[in-house]
SEBALUM-493051 format. One line per 2 residues: for each residue y, x, z of C-alpha. Coordinates in steps of 0.001 Angstrom, whole numbers, plus 524288, in hexadecimal, padded with zeros to 5 digits. Each point is the difference from the previous one (the first is absolute). Example, Ala and Ser with C-alpha at 12.3 -4.5 7.8 and 13.67 -1.06 7.14 Angstrom:
2
7EE6C,8300C,81E78; 80D70,8055A,7FD6C
END
This chain:
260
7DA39,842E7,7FDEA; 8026B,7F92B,80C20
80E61,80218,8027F; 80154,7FB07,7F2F1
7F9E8,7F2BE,803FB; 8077B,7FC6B,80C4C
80C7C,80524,7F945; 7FD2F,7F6F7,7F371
7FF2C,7F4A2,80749; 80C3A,80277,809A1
80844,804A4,7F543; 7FC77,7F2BC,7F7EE
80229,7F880,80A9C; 80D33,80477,80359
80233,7FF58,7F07A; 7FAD0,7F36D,80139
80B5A,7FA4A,80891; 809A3,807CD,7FE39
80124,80172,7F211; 7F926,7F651,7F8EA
80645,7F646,80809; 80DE4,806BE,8025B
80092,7FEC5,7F0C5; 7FC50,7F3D2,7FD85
80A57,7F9BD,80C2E; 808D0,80922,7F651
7FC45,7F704,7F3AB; 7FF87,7F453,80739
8005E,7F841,80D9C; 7F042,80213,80532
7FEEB,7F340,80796; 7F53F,801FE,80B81
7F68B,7F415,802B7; 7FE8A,7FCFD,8100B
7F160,804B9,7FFAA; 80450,80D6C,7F9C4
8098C,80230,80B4A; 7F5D6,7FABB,80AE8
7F362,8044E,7FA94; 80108,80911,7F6E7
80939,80B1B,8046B; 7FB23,7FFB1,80DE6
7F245,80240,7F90E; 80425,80A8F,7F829
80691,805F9,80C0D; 7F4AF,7FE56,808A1
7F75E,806BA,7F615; 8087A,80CB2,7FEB1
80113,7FF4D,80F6F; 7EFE7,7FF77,80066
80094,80D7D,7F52C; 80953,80677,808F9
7F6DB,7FDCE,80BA6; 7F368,803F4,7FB0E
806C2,80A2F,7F835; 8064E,8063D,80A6A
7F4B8,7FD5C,80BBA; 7FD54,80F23,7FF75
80EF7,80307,7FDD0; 7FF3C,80BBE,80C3D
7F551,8061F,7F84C; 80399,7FEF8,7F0BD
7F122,802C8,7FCA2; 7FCDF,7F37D,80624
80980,7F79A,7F869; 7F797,7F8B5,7F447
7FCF9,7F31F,7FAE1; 7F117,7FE1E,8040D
7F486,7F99D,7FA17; 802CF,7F3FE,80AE6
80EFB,800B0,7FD0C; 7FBBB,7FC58,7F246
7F5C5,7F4C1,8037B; 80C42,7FAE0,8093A
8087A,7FF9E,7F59E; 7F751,7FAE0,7F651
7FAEF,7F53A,80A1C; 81029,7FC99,8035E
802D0,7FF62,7F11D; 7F440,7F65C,7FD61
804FC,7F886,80A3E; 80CFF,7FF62,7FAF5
7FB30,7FAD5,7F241; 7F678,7F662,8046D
80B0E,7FA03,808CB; 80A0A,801B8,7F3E1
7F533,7F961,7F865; 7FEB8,7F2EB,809C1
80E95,7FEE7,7FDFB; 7FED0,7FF8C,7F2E9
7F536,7F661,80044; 80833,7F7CA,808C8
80C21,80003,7F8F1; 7F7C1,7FCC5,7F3E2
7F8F5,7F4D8,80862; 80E2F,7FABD,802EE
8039B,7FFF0,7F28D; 80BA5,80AB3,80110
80280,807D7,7F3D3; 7F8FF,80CA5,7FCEE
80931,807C9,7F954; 7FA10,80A79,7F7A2
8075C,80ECA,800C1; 80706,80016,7F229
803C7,7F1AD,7FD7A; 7FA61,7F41F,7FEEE
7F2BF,7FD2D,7FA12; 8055E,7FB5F,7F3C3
805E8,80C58,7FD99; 7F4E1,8073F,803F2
7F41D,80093,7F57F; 7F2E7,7FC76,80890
7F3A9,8076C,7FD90; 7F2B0,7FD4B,800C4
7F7D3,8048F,80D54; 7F602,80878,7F7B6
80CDA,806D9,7F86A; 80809,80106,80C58
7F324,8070A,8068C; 8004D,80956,7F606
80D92,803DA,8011A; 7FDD2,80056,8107E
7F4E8,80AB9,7FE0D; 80780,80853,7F419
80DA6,7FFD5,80710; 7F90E,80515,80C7C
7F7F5,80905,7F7D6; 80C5E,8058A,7FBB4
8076E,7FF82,80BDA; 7F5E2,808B8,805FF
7FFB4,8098D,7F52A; 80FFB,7FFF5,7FFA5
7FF7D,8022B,80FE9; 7F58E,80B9B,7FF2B
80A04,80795,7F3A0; 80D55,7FDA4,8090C
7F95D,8051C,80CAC; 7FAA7,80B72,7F6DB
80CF3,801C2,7F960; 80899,7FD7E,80B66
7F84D,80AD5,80923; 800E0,809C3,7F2E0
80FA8,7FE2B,8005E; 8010C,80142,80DA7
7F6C2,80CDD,7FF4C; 808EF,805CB,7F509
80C20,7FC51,805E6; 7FBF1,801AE,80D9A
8033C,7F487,80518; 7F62B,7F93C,80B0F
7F7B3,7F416,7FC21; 807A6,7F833,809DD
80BD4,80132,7F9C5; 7F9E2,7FC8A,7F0FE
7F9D4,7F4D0,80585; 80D33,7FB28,806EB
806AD,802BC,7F234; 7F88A,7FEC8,7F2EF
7F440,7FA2A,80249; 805FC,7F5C4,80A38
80A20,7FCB1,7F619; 7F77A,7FF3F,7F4AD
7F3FD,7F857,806B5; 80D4F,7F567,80360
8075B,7FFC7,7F1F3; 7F82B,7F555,7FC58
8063D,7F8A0,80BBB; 80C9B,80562,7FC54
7FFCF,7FA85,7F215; 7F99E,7F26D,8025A
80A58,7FF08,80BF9; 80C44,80346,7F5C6
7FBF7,7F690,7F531; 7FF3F,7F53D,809DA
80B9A,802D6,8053F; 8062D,7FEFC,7F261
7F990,7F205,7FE1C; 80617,7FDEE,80C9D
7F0D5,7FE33,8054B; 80197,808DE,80B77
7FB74,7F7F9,80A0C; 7F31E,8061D,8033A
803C5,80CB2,7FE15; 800BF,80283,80E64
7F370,7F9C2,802DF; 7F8C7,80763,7F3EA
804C2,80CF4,8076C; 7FC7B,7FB32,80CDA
7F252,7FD8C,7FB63; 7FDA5,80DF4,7F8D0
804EE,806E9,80B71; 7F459,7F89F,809B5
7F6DD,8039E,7F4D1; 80322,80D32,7FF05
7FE9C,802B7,80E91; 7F4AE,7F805,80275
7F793,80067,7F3C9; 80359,80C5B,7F805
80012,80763,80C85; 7F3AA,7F961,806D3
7F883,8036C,7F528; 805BB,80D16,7FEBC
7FB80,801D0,80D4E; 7F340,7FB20,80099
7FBF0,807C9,7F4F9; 8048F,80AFE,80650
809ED,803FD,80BF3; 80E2F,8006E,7FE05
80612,809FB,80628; 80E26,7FE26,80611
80BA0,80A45,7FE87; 80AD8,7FE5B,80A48
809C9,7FDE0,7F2E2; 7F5B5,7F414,7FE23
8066B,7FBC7,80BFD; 80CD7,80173,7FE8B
7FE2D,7F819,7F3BE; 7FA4C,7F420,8057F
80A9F,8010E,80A7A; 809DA,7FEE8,7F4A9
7F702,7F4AB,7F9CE; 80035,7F7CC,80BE2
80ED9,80141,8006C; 8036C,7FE59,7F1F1
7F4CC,7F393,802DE; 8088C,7FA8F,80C0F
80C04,80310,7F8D9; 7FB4D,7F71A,7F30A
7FBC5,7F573,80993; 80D1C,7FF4E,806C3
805EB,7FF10,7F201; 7F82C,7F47E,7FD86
7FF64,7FA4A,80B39; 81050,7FEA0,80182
80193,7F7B1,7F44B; 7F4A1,7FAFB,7FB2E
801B3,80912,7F40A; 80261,80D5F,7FAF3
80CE4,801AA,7F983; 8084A,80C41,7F676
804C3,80736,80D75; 7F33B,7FF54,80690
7F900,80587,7F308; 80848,80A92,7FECF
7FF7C,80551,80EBD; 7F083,7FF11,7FD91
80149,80887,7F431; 80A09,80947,805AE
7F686,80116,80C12; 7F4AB,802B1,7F76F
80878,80A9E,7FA0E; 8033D,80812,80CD6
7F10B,7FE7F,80325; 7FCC5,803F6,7F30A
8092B,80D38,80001; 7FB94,8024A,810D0
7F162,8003D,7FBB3; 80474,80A2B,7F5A4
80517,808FD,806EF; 7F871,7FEB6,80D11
END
């Protein structure tokens, strides 16, 4: 289910900032930290610019238009990369003696668990997440087969939206504790995950092939990308009008891929 896989992680990505964001600048103010405006959104752009030119490389002869084996070791090599240089800032900030905030609150209001117990939960929730991925691609491609829609546009739809609600929720009860501000950054981050891990695995496993409505796609993820960016980048923060233009824009998209 190939067109499934690009589509997934397009249409989550788009989700991603659009809505999940849009709706929590709705809630409340999403303030945007300097590094997320000159790090992180340039990164995120840069990877769905690197997906839309290895995707489309073979674009005057669709049956040359895939993800490759090397595509996927690139990807997988740029997203180590990315986390070992995340991790070094880390380290240094911790070396400096800033504050490590932990997603959720602060550690008294978060109940610390032991490494061997916390283990155990890391291999069972991936155990499960790989069990509950395999039944949605299954049960996704069965819909789309009795309803006769393509697997593009189930992966832009239902499965994107459903792999993000967990995104969605976390980013709306923050925004009710007025805890918003990495809400941008937390999107930021899933979107260069989702391009360069979920898809440079995908890919190595096996090839990805590329539709041209794969393209058009990213083309409308790099905008809706710049678009966020500018939002940020004017103010320093997100606000209610900005929100709800990124959730009305989300809308057209979602009613053009519809009926395309």
């Amino acid at each position: 289910n190939n067109e499934l896989a690009v589509s997934n992680v397009v249409g989550s990505n788009i989700f991603n900032l659009m809505v999940v964001i849009g709706v929590c600048a709705m809630i409340a103010t999403v303030e945007v930290a300097r590094e997320t405006i000159r790090r992180d959104i340039p990164l995120s752009l840069i990877c769905a610019g690197l997906l839309l030119l290895l995707g489309s490389i073979g674009l005057g002869d669709p049956a040359k238009m895939t993800l490759g084996h090397f595509d996927g070791v690139i990807f997988i090599g740029l997203f180590a990369g990315y986390i070992f240089y995340m991790i070094r800032i880390a380290l240094k900030a911790n070396k400096e003696g800033k504050k490590v905030e932990i997603e959720g609150g602060s550690d008294e209001e978060i109940k610390l668990i032991s490494v061997p117990l916390s283990i155990i939960f890391i291999i069972g929730g991936a155990a499960a997440i790989a069990f509950g991925g395999d039944l949605t691609v299954d049960a996704a491609s069965r819909i789309a087969s009795d309803l006769g829609m393509t697997q593009t546009l189930i992966g832009l739809t239902i499965v994107s939206i459903g792999t993000s609600l967990p995104e969605l929720v976390t980013s709306i009860v923050a925004a009710r504790k007025n805890e918003v501000d990495m809400a941008l950054g937390n999107a930021i981050g899933s979107n260069v995950f989702n391009i360069l891990m979920v898809l440079g695995i995908a890919s190595a496993i096996s090839p990805i092939s590329i539709i041209t409505e794969n393209i058009i796609d990213l083309c409308v993820l790099i905008a809706f990308t710049v678009c966020v960016w500018i939002f940020a980048g004017s103010k320093k923060k997100i606000g209610r009008v900005e929100g709800f233009c990124m959730v009305a824009l989300y809308a057209v998209y979602a009613v053009y891929i519809i009926i395309r």
